[in-house]
C-alpha positions as YAML, in Angstrom:
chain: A
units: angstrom
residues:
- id: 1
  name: UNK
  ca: [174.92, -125.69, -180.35]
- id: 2
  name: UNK
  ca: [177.89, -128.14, -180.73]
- id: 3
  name: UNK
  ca: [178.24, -132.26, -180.81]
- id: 4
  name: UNK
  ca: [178.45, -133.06, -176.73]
- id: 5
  name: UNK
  ca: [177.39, -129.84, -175.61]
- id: 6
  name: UNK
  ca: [175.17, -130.53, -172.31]
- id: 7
  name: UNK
  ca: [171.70, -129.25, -172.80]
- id: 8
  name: UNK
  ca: [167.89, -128.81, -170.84]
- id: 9
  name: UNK
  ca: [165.42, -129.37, -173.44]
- id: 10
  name: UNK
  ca: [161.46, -129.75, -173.92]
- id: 11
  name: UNK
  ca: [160.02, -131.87, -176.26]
- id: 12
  name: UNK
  ca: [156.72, -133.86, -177.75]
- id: 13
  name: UNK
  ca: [157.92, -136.74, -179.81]
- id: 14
  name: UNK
  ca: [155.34, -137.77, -182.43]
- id: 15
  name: UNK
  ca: [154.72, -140.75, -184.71]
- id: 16
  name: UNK
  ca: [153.79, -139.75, -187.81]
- id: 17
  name: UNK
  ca: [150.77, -142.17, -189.58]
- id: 18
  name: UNK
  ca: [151.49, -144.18, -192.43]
- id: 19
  name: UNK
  ca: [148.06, -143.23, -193.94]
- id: 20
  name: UNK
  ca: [148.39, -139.86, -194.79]
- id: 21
  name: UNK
  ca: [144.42, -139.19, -193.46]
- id: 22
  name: UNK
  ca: [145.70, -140.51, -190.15]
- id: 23
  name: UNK
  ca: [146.46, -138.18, -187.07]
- id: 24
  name: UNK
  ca: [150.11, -138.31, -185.26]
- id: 25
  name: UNK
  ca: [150.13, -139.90, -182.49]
- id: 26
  name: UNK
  ca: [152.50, -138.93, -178.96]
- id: 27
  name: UNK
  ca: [154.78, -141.53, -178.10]
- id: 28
  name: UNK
  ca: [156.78, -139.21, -175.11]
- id: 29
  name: UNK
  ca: [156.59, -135.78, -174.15]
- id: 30
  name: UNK
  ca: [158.14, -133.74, -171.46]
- id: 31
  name: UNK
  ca: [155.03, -131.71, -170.73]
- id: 32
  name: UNK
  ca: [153.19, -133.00, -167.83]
- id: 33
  name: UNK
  ca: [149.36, -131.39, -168.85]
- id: 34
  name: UNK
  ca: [149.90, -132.47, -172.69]
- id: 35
  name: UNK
  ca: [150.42, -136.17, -171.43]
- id: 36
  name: UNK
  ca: [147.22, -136.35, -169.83]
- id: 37
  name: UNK
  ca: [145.31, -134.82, -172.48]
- id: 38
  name: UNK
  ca: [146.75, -137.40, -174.71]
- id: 39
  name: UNK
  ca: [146.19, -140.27, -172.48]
- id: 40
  name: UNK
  ca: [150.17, -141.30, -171.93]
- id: 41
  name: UNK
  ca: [150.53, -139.41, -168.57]
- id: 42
  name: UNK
  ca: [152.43, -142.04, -166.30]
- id: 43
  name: UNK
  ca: [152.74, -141.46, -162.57]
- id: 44
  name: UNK
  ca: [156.38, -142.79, -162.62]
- id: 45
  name: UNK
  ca: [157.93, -140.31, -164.81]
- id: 46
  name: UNK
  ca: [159.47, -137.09, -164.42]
- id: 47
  name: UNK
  ca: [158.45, -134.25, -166.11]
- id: 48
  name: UNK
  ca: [159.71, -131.09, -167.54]
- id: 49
  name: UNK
  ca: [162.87, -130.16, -169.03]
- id: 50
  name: UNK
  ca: [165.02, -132.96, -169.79]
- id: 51
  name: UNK
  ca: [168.82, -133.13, -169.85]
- id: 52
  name: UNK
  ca: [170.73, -134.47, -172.53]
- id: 53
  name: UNK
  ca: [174.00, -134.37, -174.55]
- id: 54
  name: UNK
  ca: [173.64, -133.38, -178.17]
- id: 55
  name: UNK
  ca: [175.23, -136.87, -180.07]
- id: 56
  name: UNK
  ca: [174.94, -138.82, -176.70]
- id: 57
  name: UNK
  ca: [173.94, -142.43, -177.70]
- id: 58
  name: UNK
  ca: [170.47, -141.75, -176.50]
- id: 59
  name: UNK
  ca: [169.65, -139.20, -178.45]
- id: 60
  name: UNK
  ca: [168.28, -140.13, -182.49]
- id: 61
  name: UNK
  ca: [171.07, -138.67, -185.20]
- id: 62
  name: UNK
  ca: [168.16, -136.94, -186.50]
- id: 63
  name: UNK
  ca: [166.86, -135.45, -183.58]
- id: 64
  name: UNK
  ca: [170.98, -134.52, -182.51]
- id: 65
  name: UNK
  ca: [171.48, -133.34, -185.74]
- id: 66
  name: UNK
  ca: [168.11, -130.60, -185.43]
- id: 67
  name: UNK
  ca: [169.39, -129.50, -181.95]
- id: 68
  name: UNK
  ca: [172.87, -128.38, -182.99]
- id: 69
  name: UNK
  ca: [170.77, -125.84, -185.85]
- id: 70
  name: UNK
  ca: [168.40, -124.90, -182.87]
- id: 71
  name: UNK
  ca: [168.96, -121.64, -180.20]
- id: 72
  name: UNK
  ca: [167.85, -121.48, -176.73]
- id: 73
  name: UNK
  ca: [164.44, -120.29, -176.17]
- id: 74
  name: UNK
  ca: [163.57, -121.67, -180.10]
- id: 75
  name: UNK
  ca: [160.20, -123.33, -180.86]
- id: 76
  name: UNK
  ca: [161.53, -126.35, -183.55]
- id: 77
  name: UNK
  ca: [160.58, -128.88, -185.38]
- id: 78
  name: UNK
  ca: [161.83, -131.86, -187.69]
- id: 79
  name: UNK
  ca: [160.86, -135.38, -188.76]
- id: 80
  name: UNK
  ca: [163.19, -137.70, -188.31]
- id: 81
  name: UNK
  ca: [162.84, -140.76, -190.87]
- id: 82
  name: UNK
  ca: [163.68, -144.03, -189.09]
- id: 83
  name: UNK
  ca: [167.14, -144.41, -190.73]
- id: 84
  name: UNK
  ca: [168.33, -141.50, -188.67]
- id: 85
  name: UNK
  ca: [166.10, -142.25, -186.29]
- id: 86
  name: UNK
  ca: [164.88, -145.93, -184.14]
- id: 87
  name: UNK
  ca: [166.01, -147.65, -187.38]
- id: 88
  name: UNK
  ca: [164.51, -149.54, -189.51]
- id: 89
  name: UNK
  ca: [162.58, -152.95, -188.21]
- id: 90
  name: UNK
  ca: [164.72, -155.78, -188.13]
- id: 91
  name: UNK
  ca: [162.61, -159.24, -189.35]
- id: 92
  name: UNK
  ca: [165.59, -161.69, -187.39]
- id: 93
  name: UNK
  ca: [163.96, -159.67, -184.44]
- id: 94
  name: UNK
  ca: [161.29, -161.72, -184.37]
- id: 95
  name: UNK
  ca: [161.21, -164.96, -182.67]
- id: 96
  name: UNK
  ca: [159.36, -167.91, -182.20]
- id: 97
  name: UNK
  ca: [158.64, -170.19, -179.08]
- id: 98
  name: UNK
  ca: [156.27, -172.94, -177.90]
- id: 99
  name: UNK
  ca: [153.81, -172.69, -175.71]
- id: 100
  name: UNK
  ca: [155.18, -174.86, -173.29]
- id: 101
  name: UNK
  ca: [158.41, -172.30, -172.90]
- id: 102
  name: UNK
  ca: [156.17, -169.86, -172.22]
- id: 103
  name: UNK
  ca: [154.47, -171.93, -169.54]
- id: 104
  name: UNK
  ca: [157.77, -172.39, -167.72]
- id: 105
  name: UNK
  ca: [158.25, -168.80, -168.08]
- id: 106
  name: UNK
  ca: [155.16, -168.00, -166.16]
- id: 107
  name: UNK
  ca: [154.19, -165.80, -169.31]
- id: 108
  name: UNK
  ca: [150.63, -165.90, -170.51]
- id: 109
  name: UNK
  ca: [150.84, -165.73, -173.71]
- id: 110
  name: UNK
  ca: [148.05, -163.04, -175.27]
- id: 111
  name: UNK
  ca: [148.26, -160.93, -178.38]
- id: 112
  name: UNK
  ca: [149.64, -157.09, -177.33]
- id: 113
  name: UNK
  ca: [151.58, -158.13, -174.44]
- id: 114
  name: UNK
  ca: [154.06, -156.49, -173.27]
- id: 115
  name: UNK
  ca: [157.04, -159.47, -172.04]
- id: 116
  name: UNK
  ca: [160.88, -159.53, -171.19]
- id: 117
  name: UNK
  ca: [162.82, -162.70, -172.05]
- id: 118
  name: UNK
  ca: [166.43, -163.16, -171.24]
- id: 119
  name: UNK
  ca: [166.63, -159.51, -170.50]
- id: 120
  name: UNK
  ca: [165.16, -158.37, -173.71]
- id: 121
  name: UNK
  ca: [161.61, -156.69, -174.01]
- id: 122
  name: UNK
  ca: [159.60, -157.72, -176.82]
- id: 123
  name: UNK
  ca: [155.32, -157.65, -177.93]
- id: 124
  name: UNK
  ca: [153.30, -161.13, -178.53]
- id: 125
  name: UNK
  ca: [151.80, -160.34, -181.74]
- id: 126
  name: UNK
  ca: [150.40, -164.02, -182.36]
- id: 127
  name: UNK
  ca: [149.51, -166.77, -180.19]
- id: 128
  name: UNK
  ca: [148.13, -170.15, -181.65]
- id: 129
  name: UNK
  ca: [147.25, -173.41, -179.83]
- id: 130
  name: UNK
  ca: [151.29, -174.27, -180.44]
- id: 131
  name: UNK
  ca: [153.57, -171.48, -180.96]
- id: 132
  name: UNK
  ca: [154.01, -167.75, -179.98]
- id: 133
  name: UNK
  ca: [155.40, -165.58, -182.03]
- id: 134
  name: UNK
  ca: [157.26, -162.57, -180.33]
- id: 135
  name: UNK
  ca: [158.53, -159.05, -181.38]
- id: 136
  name: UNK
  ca: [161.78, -157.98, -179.90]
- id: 137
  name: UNK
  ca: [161.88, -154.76, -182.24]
- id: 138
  name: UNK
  ca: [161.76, -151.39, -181.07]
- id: 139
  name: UNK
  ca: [158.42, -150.30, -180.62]
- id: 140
  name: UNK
  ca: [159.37, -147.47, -182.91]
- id: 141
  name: UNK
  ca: [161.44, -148.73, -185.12]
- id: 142
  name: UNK
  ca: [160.47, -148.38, -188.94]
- id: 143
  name: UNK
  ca: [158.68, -145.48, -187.66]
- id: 144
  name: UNK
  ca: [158.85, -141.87, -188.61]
- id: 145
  name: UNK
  ca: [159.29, -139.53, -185.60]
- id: 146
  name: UNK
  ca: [158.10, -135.96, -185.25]
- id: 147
  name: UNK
  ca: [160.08, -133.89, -182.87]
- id: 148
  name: UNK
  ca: [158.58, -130.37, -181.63]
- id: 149
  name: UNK
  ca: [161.08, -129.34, -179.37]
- id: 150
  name: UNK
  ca: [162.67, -126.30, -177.74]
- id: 151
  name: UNK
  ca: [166.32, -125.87, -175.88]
- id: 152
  name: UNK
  ca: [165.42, -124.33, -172.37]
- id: 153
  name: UNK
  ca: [169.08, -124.34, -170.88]
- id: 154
  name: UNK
  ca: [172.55, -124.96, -171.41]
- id: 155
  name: UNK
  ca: [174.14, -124.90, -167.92]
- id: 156
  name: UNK
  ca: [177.84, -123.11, -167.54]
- id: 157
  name: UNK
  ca: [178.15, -123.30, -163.68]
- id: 158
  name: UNK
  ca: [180.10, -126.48, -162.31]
- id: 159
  name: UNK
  ca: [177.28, -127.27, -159.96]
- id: 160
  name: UNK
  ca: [174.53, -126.88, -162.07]
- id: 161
  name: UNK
  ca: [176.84, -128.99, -164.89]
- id: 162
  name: UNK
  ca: [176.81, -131.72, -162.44]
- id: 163
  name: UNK
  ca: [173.22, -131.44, -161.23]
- id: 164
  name: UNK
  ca: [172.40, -132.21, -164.98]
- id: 165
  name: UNK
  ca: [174.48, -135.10, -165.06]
- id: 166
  name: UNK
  ca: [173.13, -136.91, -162.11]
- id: 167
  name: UNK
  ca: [169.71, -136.31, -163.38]
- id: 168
  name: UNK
  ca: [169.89, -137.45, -166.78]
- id: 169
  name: UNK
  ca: [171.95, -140.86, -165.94]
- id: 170
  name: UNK
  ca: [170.11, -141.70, -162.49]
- id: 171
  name: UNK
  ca: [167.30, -139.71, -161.95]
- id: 172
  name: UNK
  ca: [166.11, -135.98, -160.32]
- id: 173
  name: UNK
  ca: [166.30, -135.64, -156.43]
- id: 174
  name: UNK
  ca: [167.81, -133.64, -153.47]
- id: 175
  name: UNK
  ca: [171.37, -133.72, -154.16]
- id: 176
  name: UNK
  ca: [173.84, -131.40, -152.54]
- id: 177
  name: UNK
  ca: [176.59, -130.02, -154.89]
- id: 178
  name: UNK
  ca: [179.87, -128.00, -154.28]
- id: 179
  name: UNK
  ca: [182.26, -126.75, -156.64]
- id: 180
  name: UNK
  ca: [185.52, -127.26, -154.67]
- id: 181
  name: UNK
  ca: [189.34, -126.28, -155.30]
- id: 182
  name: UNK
  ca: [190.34, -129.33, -156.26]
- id: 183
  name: UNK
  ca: [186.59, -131.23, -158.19]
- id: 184
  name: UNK
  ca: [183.42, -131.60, -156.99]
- id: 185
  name: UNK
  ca: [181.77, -132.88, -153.93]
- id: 186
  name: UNK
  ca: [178.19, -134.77, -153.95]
- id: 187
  name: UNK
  ca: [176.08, -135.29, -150.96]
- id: 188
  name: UNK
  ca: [174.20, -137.83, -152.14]
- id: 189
  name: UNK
  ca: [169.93, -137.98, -150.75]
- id: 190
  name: UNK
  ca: [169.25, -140.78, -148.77]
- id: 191
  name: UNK
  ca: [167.12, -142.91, -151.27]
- id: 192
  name: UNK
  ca: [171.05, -143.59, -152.89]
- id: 193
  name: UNK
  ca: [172.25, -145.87, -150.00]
- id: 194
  name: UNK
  ca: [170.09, -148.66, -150.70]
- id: 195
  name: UNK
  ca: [169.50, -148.06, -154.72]
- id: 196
  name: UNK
  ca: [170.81, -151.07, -156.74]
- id: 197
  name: UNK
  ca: [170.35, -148.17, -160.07]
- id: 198
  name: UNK
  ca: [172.35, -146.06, -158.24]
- id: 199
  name: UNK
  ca: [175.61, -148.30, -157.92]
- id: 200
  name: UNK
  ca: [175.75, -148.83, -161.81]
- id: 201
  name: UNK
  ca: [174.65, -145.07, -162.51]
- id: 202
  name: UNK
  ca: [177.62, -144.06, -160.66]
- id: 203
  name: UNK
  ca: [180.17, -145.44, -162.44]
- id: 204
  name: UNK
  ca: [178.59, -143.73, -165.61]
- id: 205
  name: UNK
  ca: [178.10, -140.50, -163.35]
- id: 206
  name: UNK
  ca: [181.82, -140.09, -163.35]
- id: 207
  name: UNK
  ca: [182.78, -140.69, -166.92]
- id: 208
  name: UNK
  ca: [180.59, -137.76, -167.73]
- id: 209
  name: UNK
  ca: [181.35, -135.31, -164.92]
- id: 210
  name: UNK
  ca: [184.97, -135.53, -165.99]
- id: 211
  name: UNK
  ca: [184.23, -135.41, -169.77]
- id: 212
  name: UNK
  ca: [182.46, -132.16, -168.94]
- id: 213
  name: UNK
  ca: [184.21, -130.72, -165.84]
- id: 214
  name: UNK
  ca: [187.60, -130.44, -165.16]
- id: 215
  name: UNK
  ca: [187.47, -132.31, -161.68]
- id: 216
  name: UNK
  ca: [190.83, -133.56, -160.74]
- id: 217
  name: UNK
  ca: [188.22, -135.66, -157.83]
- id: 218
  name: UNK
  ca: [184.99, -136.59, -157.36]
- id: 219
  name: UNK
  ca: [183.45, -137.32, -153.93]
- id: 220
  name: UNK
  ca: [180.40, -139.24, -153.06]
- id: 221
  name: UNK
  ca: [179.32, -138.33, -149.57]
- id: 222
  name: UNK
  ca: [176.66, -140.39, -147.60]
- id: 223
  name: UNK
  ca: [175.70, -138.69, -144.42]
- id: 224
  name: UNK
  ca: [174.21, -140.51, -141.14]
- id: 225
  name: UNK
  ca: [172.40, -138.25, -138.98]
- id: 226
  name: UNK
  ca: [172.19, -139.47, -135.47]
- id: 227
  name: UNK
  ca: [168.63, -139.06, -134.57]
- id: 228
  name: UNK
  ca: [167.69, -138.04, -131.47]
- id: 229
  name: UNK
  ca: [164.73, -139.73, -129.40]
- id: 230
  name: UNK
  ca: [161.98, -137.00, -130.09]
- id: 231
  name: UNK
  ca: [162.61, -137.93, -134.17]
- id: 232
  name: UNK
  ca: [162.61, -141.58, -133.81]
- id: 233
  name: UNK
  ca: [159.30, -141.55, -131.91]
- id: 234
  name: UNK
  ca: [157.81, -139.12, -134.29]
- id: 235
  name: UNK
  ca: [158.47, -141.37, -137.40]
- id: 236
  name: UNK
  ca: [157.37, -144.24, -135.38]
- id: 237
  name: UNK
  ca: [154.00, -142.66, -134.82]
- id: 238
  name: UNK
  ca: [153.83, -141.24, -138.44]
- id: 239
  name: UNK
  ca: [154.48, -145.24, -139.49]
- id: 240
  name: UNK
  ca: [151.81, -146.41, -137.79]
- id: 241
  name: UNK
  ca: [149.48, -143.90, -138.95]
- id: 242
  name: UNK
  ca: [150.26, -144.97, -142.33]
- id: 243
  name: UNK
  ca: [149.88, -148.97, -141.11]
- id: 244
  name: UNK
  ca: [146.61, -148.00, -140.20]
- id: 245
  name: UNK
  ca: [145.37, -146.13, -142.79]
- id: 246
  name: UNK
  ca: [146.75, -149.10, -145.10]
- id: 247
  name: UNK
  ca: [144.52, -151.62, -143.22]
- id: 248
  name: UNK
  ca: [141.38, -149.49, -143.15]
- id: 249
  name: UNK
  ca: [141.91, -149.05, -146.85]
- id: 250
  name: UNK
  ca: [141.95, -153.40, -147.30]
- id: 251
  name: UNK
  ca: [139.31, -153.47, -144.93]
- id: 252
  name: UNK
  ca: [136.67, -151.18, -147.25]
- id: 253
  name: UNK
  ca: [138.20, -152.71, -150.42]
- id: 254
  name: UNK
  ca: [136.91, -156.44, -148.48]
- id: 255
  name: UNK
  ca: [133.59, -154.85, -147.80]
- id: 256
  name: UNK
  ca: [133.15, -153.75, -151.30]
- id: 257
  name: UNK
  ca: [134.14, -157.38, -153.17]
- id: 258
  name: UNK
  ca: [131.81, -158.81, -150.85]
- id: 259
  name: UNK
  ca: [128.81, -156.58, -150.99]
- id: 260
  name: UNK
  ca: [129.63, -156.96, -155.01]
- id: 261
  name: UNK
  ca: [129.12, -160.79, -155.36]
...
């Protein structure tokens, strides 16, 4: 593999104890049934392969460096010290603020919480009757990673090129992709009209389609289906189906709290 080659890969990324007698622990993986065995299975994410471009700014030296040595279809694995990995923690990361910011904040301040201030996200790791102290590092950085790993894919079709690209800088879903004479043409699924992510993604969606396809144009298309009457009272009936089932649901959750207290 080669620096900016575009790439489907597995992985379990590890961080590796500082006590020796200590056991790794996951931090991500890519492997849906290994995520629930290790408690870090989140309903939001999408799982299996992953793509990525070998160098890309989201992907560790360390780890970029292993995948260029690696070959499809290769069970790998490297530690990645944080130098050439997260980095090293930074103590200017750290910050300080009274309780009374946080109050205007609306942030309760508690040790282990997770909070985002000015766009930054950051862990409370001490809270006295005055002051709050307030870690904006990395939650991995200082950290040695483990990466176990293994290249699934490196797509060579144009469509399947830009399939990858739309995935890794928006997210997977139902796109429709054509390789035409002059670029390629994207019929975009529906949940992309009315995305806020999707308008920023896009602009990043085309820096890498032409870095990695040689599309003299790139469409967007955005198709509106005129519905006939049959469809618009079937999703009518299927919404209140789901209105109801929503209200029977608060309705048991009521009787419940109150046959509690």
């Amino acid at each position: 593999m080669e620096e900016g080659d575009l790439i489907y890969v597995d992985y379990d990324i590890w961080v590796m104890p500082d006590d020796e007698d200590q056991e790794p622990t996951l931090f991500d993986t890519t492997d849906e049934e290994k995520a629930k065995e290790e408690e870090i299975f989140d309903e939001e994410s999408m799982y299996g392969s992953r793509p990525v471009v070998i160098g890309g700014e989201n992907i560790a030296e360390g780890f970029g460096d292993a995948l260029k040595e690696a070959d499809i279809d290769e069970d790998n694995s490297v530690e990645v010290p944080p130098e050439k990995g997260i980095g090293n923690r930074d103590p200017e990361k750290i910050e300080l603020y009274s309780r009374r910011e946080m109050e205007r904040r609306d942030i309760e301040p508690v040790e282990g919480k997770q909070v985002e201030i000015d766009n930054r996200r950051g862990r409370i790791i001490q809270a006295t009757a005055g002051r709050v102290r307030i870690d904006f590092n990395h939650p991995l950085a200082g950290k040695t990673l483990r990466y176990d790993f293994k290249i699934t894919e490196k797509p060579e079709d144009p469509e399947e090129i830009a399939e990858a690209i739309l995935e890794m800088d928006y997210q997977k879903a139902d796109y429709v992709v054509e390789d035409t004479d002059d670029g390629i043409d994207i019929i975009l699924p529906e949940q992309c009209k009315y995305d806020q992510n999707w308008f920023v993604a896009k602009y990043r969606i085309v820096g890498d389609l032409r870095e990695h396809l040689d599309a003299e144009k790139i469409r967007f298309i955005e198709e509106y289906v005129e519905k006939d009457e049959g469809d618009i009272e079937e999703e009518f009936e299927e919404l209140e189906e789901e209105t109801e089932e929503e209200l029977e649901g608060s309705g048991e959750e009521e009787t419940e709290e109150e046959t509690e207290e």
